[in-house]
C-alpha positions as CSV (number, residue, x, y, z in Angstrom):
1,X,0.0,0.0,0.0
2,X,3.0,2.4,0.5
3,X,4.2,1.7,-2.4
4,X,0.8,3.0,-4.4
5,X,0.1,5.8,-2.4
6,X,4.0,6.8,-3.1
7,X,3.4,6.3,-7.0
8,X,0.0,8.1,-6.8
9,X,2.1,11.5,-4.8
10,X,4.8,10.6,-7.9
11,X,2.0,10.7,-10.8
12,X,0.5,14.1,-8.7
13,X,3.6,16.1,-8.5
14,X,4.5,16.1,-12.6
15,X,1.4,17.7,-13.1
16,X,2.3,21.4,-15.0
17,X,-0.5,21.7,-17.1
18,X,-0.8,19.3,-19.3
19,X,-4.6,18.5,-19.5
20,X,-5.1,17.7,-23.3
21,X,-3.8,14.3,-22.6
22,X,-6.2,13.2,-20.2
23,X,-8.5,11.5,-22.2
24,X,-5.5,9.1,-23.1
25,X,-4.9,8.4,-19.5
26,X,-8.6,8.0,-18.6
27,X,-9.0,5.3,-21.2
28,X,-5.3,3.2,-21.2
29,X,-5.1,0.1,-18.9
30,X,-2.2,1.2,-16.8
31,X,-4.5,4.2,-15.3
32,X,-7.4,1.4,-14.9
33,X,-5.2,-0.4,-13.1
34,X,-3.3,1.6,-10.8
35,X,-6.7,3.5,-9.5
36,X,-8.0,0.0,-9.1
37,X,-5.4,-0.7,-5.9
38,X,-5.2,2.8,-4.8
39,X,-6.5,4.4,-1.9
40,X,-10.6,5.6,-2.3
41,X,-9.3,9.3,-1.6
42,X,-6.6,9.1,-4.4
43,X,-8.6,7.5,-6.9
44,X,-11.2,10.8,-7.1
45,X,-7.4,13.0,-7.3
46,X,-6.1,10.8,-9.6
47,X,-8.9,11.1,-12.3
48,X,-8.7,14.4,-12.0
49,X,-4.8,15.2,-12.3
50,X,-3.1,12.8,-14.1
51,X,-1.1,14.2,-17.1
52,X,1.1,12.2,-19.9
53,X,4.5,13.1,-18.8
54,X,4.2,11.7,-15.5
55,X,1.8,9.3,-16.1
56,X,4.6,7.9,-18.4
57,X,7.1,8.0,-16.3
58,X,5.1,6.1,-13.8
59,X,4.2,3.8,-15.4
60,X,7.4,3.2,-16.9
61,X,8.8,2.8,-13.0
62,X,5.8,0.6,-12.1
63,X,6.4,-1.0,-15.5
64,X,3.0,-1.1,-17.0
65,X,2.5,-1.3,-20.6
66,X,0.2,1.6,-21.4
67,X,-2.4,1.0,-24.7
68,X,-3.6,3.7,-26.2
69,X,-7.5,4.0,-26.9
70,X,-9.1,5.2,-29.9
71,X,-9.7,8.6,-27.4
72,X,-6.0,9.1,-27.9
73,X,-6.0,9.5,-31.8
74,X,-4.7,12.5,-33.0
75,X,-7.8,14.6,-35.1
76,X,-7.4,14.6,-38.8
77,X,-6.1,18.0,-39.8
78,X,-8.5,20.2,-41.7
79,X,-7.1,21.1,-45.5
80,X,-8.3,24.5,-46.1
81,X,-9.1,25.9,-49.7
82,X,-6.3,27.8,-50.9
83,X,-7.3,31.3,-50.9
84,X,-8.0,32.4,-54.5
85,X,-5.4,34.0,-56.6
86,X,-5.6,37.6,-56.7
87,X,-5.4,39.1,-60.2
88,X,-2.3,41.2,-60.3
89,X,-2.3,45.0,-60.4
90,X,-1.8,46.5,-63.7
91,X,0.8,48.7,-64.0
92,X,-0.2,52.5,-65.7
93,X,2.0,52.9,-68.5
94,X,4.9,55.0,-68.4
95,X,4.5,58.7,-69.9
96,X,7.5,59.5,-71.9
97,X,8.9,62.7,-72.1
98,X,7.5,64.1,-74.6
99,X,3.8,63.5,-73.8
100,X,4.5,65.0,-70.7
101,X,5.5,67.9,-72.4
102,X,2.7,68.2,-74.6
103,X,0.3,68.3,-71.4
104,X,2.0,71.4,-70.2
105,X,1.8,73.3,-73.5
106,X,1.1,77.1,-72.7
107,X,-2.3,77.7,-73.6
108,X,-1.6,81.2,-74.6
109,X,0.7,79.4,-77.3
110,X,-2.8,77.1,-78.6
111,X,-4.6,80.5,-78.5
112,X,-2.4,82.6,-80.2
113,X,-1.7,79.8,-83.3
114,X,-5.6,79.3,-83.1
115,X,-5.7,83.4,-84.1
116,X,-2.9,83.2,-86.5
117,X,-4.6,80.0,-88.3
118,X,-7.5,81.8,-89.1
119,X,-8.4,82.2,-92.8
120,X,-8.2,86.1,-94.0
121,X,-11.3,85.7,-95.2
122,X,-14.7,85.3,-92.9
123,X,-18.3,84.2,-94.0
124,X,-20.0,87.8,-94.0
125,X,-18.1,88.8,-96.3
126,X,-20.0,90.3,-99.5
127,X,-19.2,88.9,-103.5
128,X,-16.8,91.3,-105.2
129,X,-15.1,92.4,-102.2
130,X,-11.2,92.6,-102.3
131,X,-10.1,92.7,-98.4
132,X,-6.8,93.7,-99.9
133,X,-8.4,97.2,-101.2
134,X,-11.0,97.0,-98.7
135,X,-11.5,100.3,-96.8
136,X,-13.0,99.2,-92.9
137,X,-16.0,100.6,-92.7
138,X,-18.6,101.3,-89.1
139,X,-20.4,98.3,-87.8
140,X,-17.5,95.8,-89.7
141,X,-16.0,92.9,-87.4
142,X,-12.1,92.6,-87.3
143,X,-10.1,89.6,-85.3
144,X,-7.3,91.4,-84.5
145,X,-4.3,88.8,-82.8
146,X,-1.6,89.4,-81.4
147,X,1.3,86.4,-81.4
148,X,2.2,85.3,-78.2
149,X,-0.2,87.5,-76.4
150,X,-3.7,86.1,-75.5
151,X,-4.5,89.2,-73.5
152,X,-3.9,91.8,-76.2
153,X,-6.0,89.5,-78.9
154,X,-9.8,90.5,-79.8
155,X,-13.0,90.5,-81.8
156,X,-14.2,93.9,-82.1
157,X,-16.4,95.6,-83.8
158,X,-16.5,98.8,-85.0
159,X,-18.5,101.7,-83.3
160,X,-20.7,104.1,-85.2
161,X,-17.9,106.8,-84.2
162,X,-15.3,105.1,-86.4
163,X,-13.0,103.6,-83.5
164,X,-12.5,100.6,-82.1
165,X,-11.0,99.7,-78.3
166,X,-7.9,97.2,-77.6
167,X,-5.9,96.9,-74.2
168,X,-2.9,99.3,-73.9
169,X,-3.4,101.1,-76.6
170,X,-6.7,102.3,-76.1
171,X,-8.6,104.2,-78.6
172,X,-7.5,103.8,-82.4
173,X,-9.3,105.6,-85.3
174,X,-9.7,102.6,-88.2
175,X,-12.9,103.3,-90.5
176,X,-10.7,104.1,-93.8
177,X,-7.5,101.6,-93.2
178,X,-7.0,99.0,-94.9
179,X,-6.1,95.8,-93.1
180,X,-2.4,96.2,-93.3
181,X,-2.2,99.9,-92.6
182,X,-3.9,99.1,-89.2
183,X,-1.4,96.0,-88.8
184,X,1.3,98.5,-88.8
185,X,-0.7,101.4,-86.8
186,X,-0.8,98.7,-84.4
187,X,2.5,97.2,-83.6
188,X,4.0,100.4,-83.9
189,X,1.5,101.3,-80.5
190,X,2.2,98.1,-79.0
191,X,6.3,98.1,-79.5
192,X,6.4,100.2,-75.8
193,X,4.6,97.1,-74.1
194,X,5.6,94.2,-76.4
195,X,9.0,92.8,-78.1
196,X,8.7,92.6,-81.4
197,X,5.0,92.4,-81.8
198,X,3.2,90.3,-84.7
199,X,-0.2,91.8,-85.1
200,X,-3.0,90.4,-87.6
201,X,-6.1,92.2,-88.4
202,X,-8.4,90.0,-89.9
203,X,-12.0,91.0,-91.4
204,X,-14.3,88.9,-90.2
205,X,-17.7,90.5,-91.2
206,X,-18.6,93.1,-93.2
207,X,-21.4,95.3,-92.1
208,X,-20.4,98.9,-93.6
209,X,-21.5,97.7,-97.0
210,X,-25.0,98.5,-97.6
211,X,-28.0,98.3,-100.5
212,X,-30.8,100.2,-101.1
213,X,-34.4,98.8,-102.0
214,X,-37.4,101.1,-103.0
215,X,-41.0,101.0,-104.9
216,X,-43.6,97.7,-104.1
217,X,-42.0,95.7,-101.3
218,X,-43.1,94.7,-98.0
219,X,-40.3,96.8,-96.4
220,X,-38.4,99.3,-98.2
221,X,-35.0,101.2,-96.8
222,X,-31.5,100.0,-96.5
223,X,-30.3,96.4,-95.9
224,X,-26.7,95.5,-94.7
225,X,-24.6,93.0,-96.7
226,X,-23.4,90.2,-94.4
227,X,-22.0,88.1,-97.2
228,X,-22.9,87.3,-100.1
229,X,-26.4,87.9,-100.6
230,X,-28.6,87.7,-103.9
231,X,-31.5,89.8,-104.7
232,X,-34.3,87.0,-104.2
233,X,-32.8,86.7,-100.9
234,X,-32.8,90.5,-100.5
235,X,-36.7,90.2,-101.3
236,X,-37.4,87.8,-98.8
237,X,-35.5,89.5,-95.9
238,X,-37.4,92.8,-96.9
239,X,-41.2,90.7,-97.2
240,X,-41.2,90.0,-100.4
241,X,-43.2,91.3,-103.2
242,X,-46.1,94.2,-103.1
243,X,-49.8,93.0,-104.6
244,X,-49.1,95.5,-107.3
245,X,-45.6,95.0,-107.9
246,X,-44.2,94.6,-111.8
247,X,-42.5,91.5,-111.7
248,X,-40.8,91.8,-115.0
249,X,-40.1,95.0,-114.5
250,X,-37.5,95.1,-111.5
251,X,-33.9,96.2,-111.8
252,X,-30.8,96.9,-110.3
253,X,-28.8,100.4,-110.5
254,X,-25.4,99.8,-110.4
255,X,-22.3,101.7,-110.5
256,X,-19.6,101.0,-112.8
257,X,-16.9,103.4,-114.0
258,X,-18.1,106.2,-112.3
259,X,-21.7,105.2,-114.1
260,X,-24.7,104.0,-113.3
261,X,-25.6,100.8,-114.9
262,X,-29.2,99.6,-115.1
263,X,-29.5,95.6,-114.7
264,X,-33.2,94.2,-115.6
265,X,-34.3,91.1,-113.3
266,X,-37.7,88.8,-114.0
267,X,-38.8,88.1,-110.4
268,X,-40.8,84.8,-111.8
269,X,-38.2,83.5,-114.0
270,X,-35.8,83.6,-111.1
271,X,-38.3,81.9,-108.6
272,X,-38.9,79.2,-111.4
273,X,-35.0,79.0,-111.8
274,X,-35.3,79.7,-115.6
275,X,-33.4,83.2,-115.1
276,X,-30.8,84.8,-113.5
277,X,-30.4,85.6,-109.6
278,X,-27.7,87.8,-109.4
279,X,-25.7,88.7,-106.6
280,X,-25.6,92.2,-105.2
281,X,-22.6,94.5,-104.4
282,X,-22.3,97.4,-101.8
283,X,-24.1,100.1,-102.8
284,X,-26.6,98.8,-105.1
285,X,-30.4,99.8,-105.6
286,X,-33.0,97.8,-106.4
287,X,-36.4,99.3,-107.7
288,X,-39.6,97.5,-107.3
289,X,-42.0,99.5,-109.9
């Protein structure tokens, strides 16, 4: 009896925490065995307490054989899923230098060539007009640009006094220049402010350039010429025919050479497209009888 209560204090004192493997104990022979000849008091310690290490090396100073139960198995590991593959981040592509460069253009530069590309011609500009002769006239549209210089580049139009308005240079008399002499009226005003300034004075509409209708029309006076305009256009704009009008009789007083040249027009021909439809010039009039 010593000798079991001395292998029951052994099996007690190696205890250090090692409760997972108690359900191996509980169900191996050796435990059955030594709790069968132990005291009643120990037994109830014992079941509680045991642990492998000790238990083991009790038994193995008892010398007990110790068989494993089907309690002591180890559990079958658990394969998880391998995570799914995460697509790869796509790289941005590398900017070379040179794109780079074309995003930080100026955009004083884009303006400025926008101004210079500009054809020297606009759409209200009457048939038979030479810009190269042309004389600006009140109420006409100019682009005027300035290379390089965003701030100093404008439409305008001119005012019913003959002048027109620009930054810097303020007030500039222009009804009776030519396109070019007001290129050079202007850089020479802007050399103070600018190096070497580039000025281009574009026309863009013509409004100066007038014709006259008269006699049986919806409503007679003067019309402006904002491009090329023909006289069954000119009818329409004015409200066309009177109840009484001539048809046949209508014509166009022109001046030519320092003379005035009379040009006959058949109002139903021309609405028919049999006859002419001819295109009017500044300073035309066109009698309705």
């Amino acid at each position: 009896m010593d000798a079991r209560r001395t292998l029951t204090y052994l099996v007690l004192m190696t205890y250090n925490g090692y409760s997972w493997y108690r359900p191996c104990l509980e169900h191996s022979e050796g435990f059955q065995a030594i709790c069968t000849g132990a005291l009643e008091e120990d037994k109830e310690l014992l079941s509680k307490h045991l642990l492998g290490v000790g238990f083991v090396a009790a038994l193995g100073y008892a010398g007990v054989a110790v068989k494993p139960s089907a309690a002591c198995q180890p559990h079958p590991q658990v394969s998880q899923a391998p995570e799914a593959a995460k697509p790869a981040p796509q790289e941005k592509p590398s900017q070379s230098p040179e794109d780079k460069k074309d995003k930080t253009k100026d955009p004083r530069d884009e303006k400025s060539a926008g101004a210079d590309s500009q054809p020297s011609t606009g759409s209200g500009i009457p048939s038979g007009v030479d810009l190269k002769t042309y004389r600006i006239g009140i109420e006409d549209e100019l682009m005027i640009s300035v290379w390089r210089e965003p701030e100093l580049s404008n439409q305008v139009v001119v005012r019913p006094d003959g002048k027109i308005t620009l930054p810097l240079v303020n007030e500039i008399q222009v009804v009776g220049l030519r396109t070019d002499e007001l290129q050079t009226v202007l850089t020479e005003k802007l050399k103070p402010y600018v190096n070497t300034p580039q000025v281009t004075v574009i026309v863009r509409g013509i409004r100066s350039l007038k014709v006259s209708l008269v006699g049986n029309v919806g409503r007679q006076g003067t019309f402006s010429l904002n491009g090329e305009k023909t006289i069954l256009e000119l009818l329409a704009e004015a409200g066309g025919l009177g109840p009484f009008a001539k048809t046949g009789a209508i014509y166009i007083l022109r001046e030519s050479g320092g003379k005035k040249v009379r040009i006959g027009f058949d109002y139903k021909k021309a609405i028919s497209g049999k006859g002419p439809n001819p295109a009017l010039h500044a300073g035309d009039l066109i009698v309705v009888p």
